[in-house]
ZATOR-269922 format. One record per atom (N, C-alpha, C): z, y, x; atom name; residue in one letter. Coordinates in nm, 3 decimals. Layout:
<pts>
       w       v       u atom res
       Z       Y       X   CA   A
...
</pts>
This chain:
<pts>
       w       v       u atom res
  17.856  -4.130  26.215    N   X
  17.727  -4.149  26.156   CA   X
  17.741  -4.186  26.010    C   X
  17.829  -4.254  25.962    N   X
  17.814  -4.271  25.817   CA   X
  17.800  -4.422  25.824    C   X
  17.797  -4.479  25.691    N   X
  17.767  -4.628  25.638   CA   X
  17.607  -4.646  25.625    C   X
  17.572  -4.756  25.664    N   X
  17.465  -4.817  25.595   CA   X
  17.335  -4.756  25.464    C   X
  17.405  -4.741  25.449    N   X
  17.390  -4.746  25.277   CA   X
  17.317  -4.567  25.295    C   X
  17.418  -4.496  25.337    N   X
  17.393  -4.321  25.394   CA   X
  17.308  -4.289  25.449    C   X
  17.224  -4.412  25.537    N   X
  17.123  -4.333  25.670   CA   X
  16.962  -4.313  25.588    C   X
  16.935  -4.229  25.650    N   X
  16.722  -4.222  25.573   CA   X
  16.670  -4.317  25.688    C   X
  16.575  -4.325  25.606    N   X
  16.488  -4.451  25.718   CA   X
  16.458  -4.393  25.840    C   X
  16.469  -4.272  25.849    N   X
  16.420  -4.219  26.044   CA   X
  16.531  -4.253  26.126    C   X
  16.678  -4.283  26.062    N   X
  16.749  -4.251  26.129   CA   X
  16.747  -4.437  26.141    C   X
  16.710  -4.486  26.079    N   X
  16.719  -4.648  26.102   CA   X
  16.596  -4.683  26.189    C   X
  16.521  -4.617  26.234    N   X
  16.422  -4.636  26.322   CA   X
  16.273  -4.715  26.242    C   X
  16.289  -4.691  26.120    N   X
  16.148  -4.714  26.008   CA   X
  16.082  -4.586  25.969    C   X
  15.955  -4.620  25.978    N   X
  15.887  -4.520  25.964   CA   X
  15.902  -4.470  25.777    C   X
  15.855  -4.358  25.737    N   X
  15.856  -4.325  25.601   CA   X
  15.761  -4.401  25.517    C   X
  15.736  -4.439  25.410    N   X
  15.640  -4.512  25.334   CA   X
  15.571  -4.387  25.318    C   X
  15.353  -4.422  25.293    N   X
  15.300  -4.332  25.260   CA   X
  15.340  -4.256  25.134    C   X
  15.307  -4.167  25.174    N   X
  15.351  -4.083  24.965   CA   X
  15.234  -4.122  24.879    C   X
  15.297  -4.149  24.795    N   X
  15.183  -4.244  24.677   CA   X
  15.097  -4.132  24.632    C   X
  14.925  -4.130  24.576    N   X
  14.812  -4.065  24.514   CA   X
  14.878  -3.949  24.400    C   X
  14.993  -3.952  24.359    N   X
  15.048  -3.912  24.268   CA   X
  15.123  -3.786  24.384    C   X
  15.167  -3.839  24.474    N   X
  15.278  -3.715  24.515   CA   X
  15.149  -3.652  24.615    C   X
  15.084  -3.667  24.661    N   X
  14.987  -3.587  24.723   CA   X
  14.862  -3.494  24.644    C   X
  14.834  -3.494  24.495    N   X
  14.794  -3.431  24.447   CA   X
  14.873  -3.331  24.432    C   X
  14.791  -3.167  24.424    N   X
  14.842  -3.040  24.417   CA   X
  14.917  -3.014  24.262    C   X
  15.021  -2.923  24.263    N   X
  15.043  -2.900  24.139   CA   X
  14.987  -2.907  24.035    C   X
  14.884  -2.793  24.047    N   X
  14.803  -2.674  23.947   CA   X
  14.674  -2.776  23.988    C   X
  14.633  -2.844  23.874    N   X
  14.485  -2.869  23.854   CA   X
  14.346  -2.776  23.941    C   X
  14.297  -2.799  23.960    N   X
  14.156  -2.751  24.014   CA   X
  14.083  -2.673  23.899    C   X
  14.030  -2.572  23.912    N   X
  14.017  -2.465  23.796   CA   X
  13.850  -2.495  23.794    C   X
  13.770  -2.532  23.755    N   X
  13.615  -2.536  23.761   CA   X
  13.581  -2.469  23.681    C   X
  13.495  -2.358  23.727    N   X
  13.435  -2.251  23.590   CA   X
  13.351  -2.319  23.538    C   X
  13.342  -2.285  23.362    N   X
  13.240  -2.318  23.264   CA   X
  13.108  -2.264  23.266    C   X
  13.014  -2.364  23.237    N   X
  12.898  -2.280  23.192   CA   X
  12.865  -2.239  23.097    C   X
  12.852  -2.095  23.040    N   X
  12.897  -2.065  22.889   CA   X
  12.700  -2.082  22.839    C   X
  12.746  -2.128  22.777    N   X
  12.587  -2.104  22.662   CA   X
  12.606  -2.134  22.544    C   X
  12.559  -1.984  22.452    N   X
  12.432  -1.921  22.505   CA   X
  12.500  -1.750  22.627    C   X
  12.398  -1.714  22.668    N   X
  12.495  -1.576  22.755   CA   X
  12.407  -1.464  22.731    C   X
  12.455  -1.339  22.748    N   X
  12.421  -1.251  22.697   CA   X
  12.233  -1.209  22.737    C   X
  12.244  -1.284  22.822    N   X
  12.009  -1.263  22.841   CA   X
  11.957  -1.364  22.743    C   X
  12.027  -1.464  22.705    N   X
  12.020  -1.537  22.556   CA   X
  12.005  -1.475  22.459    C   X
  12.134  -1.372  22.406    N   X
  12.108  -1.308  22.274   CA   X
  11.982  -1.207  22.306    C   X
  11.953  -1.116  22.431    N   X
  11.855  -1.020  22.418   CA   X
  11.757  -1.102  22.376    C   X
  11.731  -1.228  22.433    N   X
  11.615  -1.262  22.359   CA   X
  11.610  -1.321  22.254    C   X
  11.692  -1.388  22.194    N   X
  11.686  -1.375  22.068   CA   X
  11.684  -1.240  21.978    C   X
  11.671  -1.133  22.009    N   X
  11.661  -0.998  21.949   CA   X
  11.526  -0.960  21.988    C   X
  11.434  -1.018  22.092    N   X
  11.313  -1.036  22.121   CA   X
  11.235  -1.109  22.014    C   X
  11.239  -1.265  21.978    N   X
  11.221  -1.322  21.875   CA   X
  11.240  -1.280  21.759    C   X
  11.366  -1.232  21.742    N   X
  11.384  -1.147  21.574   CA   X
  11.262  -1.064  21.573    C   X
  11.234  -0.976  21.659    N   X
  11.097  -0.860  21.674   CA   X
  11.009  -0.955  21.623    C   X
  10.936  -1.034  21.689    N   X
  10.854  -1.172  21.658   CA   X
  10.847  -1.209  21.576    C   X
  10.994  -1.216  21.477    N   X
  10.961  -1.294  21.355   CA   X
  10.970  -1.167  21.246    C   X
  10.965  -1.051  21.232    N   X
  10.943  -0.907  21.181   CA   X
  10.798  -0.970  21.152    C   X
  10.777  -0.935  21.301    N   X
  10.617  -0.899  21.304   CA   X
  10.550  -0.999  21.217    C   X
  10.576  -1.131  21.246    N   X
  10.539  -1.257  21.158   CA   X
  10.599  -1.256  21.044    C   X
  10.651  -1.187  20.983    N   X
  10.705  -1.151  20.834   CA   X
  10.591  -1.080  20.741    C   X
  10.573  -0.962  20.828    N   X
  10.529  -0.887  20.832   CA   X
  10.404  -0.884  20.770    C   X
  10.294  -0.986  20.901    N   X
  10.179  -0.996  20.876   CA   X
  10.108  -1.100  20.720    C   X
  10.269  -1.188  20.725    N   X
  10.242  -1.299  20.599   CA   X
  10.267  -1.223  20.493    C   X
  10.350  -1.121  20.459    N   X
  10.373  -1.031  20.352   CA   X
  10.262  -0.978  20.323    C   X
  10.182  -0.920  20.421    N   X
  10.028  -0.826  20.419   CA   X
   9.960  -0.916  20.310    C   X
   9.923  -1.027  20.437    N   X
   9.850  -1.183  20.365   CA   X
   9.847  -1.172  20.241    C   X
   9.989  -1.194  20.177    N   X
  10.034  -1.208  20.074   CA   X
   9.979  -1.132  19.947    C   X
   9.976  -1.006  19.978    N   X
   9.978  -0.854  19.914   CA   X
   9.783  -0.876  19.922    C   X
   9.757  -0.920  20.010    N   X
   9.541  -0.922  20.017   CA   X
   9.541  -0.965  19.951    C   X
   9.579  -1.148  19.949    N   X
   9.549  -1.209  19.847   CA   X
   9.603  -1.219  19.701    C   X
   9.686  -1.112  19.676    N   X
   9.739  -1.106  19.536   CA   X
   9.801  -1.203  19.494    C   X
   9.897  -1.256  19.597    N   X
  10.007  -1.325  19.606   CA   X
  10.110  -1.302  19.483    C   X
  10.140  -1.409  19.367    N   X
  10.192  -1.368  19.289   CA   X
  10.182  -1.236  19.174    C   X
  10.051  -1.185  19.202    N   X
  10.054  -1.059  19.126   CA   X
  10.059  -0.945  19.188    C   X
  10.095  -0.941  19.272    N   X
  10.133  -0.826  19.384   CA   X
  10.017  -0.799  19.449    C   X
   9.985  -0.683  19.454    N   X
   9.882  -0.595  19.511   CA   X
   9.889  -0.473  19.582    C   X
  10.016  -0.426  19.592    N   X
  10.107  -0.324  19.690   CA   X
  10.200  -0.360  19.773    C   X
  10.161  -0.260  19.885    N   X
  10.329  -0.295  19.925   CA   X
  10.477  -0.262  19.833    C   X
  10.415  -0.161  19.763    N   X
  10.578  -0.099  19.660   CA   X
  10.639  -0.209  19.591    C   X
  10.531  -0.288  19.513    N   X
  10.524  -0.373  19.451   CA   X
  10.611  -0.495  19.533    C   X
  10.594  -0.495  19.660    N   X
  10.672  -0.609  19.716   CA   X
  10.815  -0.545  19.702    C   X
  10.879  -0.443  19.702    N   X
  11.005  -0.410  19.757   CA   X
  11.073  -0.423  19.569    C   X
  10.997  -0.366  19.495    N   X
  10.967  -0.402  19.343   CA   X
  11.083  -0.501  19.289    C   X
  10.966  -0.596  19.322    N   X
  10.998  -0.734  19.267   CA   X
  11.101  -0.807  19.392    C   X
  11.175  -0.853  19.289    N   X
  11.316  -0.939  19.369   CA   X
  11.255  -1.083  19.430    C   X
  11.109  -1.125  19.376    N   X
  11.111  -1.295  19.411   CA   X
  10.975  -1.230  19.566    C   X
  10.955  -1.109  19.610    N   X
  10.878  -1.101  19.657   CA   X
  10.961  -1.052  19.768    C   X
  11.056  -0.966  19.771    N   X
  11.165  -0.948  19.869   CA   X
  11.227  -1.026  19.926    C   X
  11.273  -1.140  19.839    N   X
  11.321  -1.251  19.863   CA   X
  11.280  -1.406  19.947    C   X
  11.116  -1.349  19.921    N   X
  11.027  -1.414  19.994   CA   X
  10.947  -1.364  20.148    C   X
  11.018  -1.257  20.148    N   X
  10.995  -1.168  20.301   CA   X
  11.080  -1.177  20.410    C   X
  11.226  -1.182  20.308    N   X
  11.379  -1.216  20.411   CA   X
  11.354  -1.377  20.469    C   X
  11.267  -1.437  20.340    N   X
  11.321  -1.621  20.355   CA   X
  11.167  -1.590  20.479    C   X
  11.055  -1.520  20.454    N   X
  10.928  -1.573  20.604   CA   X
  11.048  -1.476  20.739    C   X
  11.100  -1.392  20.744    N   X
  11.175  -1.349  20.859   CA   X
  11.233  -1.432  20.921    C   X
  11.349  -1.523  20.876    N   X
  11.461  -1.620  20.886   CA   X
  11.358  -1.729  20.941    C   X
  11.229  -1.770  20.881    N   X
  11.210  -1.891  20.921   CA   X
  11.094  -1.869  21.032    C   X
  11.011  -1.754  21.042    N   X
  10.954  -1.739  21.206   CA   X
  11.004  -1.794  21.298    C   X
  11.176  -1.687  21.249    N   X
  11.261  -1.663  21.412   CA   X
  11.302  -1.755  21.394    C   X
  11.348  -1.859  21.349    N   X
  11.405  -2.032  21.378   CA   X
  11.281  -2.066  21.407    C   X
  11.159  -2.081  21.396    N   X
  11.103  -2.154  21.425   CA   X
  11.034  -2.152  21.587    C   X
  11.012  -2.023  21.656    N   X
  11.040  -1.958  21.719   CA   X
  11.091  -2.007  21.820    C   X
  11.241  -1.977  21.783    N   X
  11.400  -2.009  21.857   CA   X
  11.364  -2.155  21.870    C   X
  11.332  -2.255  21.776    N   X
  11.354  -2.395  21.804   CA   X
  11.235  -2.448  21.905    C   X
  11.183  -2.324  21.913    N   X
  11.035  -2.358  22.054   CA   X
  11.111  -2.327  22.184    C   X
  11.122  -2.171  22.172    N   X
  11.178  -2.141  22.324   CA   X
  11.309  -2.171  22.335    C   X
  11.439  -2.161  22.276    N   X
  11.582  -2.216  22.350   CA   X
  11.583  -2.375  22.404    C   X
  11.567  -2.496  22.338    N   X
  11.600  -2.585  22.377   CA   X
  11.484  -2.590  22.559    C   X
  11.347  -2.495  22.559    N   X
  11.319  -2.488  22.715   CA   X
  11.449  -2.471  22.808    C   X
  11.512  -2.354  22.762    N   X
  11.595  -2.270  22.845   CA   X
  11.734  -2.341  22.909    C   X
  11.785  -2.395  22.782    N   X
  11.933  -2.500  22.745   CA   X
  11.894  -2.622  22.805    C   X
  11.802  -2.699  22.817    N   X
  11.763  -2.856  22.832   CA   X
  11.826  -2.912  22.753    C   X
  11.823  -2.897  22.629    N   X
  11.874  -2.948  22.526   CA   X
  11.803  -2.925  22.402    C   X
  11.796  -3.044  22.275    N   X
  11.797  -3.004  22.183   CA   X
  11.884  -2.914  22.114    C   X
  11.830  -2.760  22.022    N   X
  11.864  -2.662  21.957   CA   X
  11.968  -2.749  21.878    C   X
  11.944  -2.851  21.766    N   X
  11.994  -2.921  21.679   CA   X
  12.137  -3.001  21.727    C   X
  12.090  -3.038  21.800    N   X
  12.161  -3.173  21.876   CA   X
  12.331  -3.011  21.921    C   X
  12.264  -2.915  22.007    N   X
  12.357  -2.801  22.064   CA   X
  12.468  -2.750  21.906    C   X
  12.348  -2.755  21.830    N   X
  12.449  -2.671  21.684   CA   X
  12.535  -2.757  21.614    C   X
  12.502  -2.900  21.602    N   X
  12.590  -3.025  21.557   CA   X
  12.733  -3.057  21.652    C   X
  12.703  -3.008  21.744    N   X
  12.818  -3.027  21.864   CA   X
  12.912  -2.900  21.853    C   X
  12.899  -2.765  21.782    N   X
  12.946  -2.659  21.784   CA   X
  13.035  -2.659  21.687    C   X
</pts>
């Protein structure tokens, strides 16, 4: 049989100690899928909203052009002048954020702001 010192505890008639929290966890971590946001029915609608904020570009440019906004009394006249173009891109941009900052944070349960500071 061997010395003392040689035998495993079964053979000394002791049971094994439990295996400690450490040796009974699995190798390989537990894989939990992410929830990605934003996902691609996200961007369609944000390409929905962009339409939205066209249209709301659009109609404030008209506005603009009735009331002889700056001088301007055509549409040519808007594409024309650089501070009137410039003022069509800046009503586009700020519809569709404004828009976006209505309907995403519904969708996300989150603040829009709070989501882009974290990014």
């Amino acid at each position: 049989m061997g010395s003392l010192l040689e035998r495993t505890p079964v053979e000394l008639g002791r049971p094994l100690p439990p295996a400690s929290a450490a040796a009974r966890q699995p190798l390989a971590p537990e894989v939990i899928p992410s929830t990605r946001i934003p996902r691609h029915g996200h961007l369609c609608l944000l390409g929905v909203l962009v339409v939205v904020g066209l249209v709301g570009a659009g109609v404030l440019t008209l506005s603009a052009i009735h009331i002889r906004f700056f001088g301007v009394s055509a549409p040519h006249q808007v594409a024309a002048e650089i501070f009137s173009a410039l003022g069509s891109m800046a009503e586009l941009y700020l519809v569709t954020l404004s828009v976006s900052l209505l309907v995403f944070p519904l969708l996300w349960h989150t603040m829009l702001l709070r989501w882009l500071a974290m990014a």
